[in-house]
C-alpha positions in Angstrom: 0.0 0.0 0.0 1.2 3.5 -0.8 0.6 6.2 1.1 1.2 9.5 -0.6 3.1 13.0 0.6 0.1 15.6 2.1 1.2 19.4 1.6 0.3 22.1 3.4 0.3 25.8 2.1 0.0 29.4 3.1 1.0 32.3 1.1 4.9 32.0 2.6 5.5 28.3 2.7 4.1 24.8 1.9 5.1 21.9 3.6 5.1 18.6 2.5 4.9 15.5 4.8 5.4 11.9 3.4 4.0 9.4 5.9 6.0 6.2 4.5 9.5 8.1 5.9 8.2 8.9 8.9 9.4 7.6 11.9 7.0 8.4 14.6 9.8 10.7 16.9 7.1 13.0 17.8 9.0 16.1 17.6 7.7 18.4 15.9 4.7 18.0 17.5 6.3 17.9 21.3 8.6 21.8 20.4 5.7 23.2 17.8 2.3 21.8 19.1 0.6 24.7 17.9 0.7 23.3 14.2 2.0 20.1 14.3 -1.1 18.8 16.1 -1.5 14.5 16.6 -5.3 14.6 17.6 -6.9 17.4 15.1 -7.5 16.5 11.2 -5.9 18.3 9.1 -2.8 17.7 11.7 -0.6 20.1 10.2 -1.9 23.9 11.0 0.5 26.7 8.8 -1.1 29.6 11.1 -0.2 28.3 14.4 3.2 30.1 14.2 5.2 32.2 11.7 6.6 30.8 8.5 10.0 30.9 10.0 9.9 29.6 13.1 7.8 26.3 11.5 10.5 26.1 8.8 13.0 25.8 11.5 11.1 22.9 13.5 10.7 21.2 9.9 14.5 21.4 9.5 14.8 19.2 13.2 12.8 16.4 11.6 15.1 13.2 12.4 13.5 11.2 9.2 13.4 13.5 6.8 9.5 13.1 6.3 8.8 16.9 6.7 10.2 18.9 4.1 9.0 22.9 3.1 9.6 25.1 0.1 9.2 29.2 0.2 6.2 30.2 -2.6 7.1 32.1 -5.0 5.0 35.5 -5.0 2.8 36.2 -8.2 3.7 40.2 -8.5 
């Protein structure tokens, strides 16, 4: 069975998680609960802290499953 990559966007950032690299460490959600939530569906909230401060917690993923890249603003 193959599970396929969820992204999540905002105007700044999306981030992609891919579930079959995942290794279950919990940390993003245990440093950045606020949008890396384990009980609520979607589980991954882009407004629970600023773009930077996510992409920083994405970075400290031990699996590599998380991953983000900036958007590219439409002038």
């Amino acid at each position: 069975m193959e599970i396929n990559a969820n992204q999540f966007s905002n105007s700044n950032i999306t981030i992609i998680y891919e579930p079959s690299v995942c290794i279950s460490a919990g940390r993003c959600a245990r440093e950045l609960s606020d949008v890396f939530r384990t009980s609520v569906i979607p589980w991954i909230d882009l407004d629970g802290a600023p773009s930077q401060k996510i992409i920083e917690q994405v970075k400290k993923c031990p699996s590599g499953a998380l991953k983000f890249h900036l958007n590219h603003k439409v002038a």
